[in-house]
Structure formats: structure tokens, C-alpha cells
C-alpha positions as CSV (number, residue, x, y, z in Angstrom):
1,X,129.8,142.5,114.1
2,X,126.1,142.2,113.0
3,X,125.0,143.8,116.4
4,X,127.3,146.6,115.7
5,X,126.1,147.5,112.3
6,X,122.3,146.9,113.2
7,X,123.5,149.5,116.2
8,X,125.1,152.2,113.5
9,X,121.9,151.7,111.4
10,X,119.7,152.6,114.4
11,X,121.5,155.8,115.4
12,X,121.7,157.1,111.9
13,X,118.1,156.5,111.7
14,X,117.8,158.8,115.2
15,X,120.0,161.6,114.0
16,X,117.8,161.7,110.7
17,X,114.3,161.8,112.6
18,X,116.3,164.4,115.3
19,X,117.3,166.7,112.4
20,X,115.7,166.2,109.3
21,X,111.6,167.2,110.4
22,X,110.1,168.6,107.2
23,X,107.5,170.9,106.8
24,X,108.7,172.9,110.0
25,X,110.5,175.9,108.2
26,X,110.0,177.3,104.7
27,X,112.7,176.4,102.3
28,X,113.0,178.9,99.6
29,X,114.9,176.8,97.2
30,X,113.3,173.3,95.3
31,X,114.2,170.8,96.9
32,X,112.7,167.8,94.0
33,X,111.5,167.6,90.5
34,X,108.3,166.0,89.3
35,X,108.8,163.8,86.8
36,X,107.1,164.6,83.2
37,X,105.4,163.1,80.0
38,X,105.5,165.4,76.8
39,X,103.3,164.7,74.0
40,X,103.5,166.5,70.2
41,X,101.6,167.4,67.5
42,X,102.8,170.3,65.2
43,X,100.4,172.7,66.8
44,X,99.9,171.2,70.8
45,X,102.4,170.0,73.6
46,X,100.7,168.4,76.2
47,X,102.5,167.8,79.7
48,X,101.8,165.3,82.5
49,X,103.6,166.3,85.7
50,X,103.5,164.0,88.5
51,X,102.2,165.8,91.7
52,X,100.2,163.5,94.2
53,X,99.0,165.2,97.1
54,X,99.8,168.4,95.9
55,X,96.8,170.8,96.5
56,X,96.0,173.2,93.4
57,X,96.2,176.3,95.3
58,X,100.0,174.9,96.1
59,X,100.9,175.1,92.5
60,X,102.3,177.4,90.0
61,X,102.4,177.6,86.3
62,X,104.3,180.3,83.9
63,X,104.5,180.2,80.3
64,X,107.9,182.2,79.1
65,X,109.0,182.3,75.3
66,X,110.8,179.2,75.5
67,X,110.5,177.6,78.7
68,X,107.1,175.9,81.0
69,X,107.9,176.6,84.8
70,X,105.8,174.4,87.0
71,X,106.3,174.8,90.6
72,X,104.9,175.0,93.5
73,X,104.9,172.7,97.6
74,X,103.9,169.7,98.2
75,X,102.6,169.7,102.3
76,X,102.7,166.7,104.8
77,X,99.6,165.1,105.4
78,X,97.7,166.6,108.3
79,X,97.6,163.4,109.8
80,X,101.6,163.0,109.9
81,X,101.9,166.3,112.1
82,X,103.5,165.6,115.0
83,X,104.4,162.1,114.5
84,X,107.9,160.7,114.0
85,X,109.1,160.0,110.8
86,X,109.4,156.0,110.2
87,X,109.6,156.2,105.8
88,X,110.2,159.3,103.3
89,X,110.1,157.8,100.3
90,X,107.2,160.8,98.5
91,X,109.2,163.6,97.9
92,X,107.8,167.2,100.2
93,X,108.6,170.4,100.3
94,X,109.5,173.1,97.2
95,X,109.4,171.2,93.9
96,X,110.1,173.2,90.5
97,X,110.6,171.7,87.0
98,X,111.1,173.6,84.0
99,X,110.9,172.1,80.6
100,X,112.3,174.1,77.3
101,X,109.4,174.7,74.7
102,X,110.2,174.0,70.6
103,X,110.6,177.5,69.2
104,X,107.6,179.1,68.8
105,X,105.1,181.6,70.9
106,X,102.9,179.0,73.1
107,X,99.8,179.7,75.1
108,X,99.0,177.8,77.9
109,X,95.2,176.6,76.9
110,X,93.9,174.2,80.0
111,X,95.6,172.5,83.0
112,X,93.8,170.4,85.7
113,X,94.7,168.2,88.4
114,X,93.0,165.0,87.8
115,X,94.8,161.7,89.9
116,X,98.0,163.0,90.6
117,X,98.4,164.6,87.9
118,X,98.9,167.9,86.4
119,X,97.4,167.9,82.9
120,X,98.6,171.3,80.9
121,X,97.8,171.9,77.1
122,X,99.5,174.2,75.3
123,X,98.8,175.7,71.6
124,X,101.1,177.5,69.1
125,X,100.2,180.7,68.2
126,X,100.8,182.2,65.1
């Protein structure tokens, strides 16, 4: 009975690597969400998005009345071209999150890419 499980694993592992090869076609749809920190004062909101590997020409910011759209593709590794897939446990592909702002007019002031990480600051306007 082990064998036979061990056996099922195994071929479910072979129909994922046979159909599931990302990066090969563009999905227009997000397919994950980074995860976020927020930080508050009554004047800035400052938001940490999780993005390793993600290249800063591969991401996109928009500030809307009441909403922070970060999106944007996170690429396989050149090196992992052409190799079969063993692990995917970092998410690739189309990611978007979008996070509703407090009411008020914000601006986005800075945003960087420092470890990982997306750093955005954003100020209230009056």
C-alpha cells in the first residue's frame, strides 16, 4: 500500500512538472498577492510590500482617491530556464495587491526597493 501511494505521489509530481512550466506564456490576470505592512501617523502611511526578486522595471505603482495599486511580475531566475521544476514554494508570475487608503487625497512621496522590499511613503494633502 506504501509503494502504491509513493507511486501516486510520483506521477502527480510528473503531470505537475509536464503541465504547470511557468514563465512560458504571459498570464494576463494576478496570479498572487504580496503580503503588506502599513504604518500611520495622521499625515503619512507607509507600506512594505514583500517582493523578492522582483526587478524595479517589473513593478507598478498607482495612487487612486482611495485605493494604492501595486503590481507588477515577478520572473524566474535566469538560471532556472530550462530546468525541471523540483520546488515552487516563491510565488512567480502576475502579482497585484491593492490596499484601500483612509479618506483623504494622498500623494505618493518615495518608494524604493531596498531587500525585498518595496518601501512607499505616502503624504496627505490638504
Amino acid at each position: 500500500m506504501w509503494a502504491e501511494a509513493c507511486a501516486m505521489i510520483e506521477r502527480a509530481e510528473q503531470l505537475h512538472r509536464q503541465f504547470f512550466q511557468p514563465g512560458l506564456a504571459e498570464v494576463p490576470a494576478p496570479n498572487w498577492e504580496p503580503p503588506v505592512d502599513i504604518f500611520a501617523t495622521e499625515r503619512e502611511l507607509t507600506i512594505i510590500a514583500a517582493l523578492p526578486g522582483v526587478e524595479p522595471q517589473d513593478i507598478e505603482i498607482s495612487v487612486e482617491p482611495d485605493l494604492l495599486r501595486v503590481a507588477g511580475v515577478r520572473r524566474l531566475p535566469a538560471a532556472a530556464r530550462g530546468m525541471a521544476v523540483q520546488r515552487l514554494e516563491i510565488p512567480h508570475g502576475r502579482f497585484e495587491r491593492r490596499i484601500r487608503l483612509p479618506a483623504a487625497r494622498w500623494e505618493l512621496e518615495q518608494s524604493a526597493l531596498v531587500n525585498g522590499c518595496l518601501l512607499l511613503s505616502l503624504m496627505k494633502q490638504h
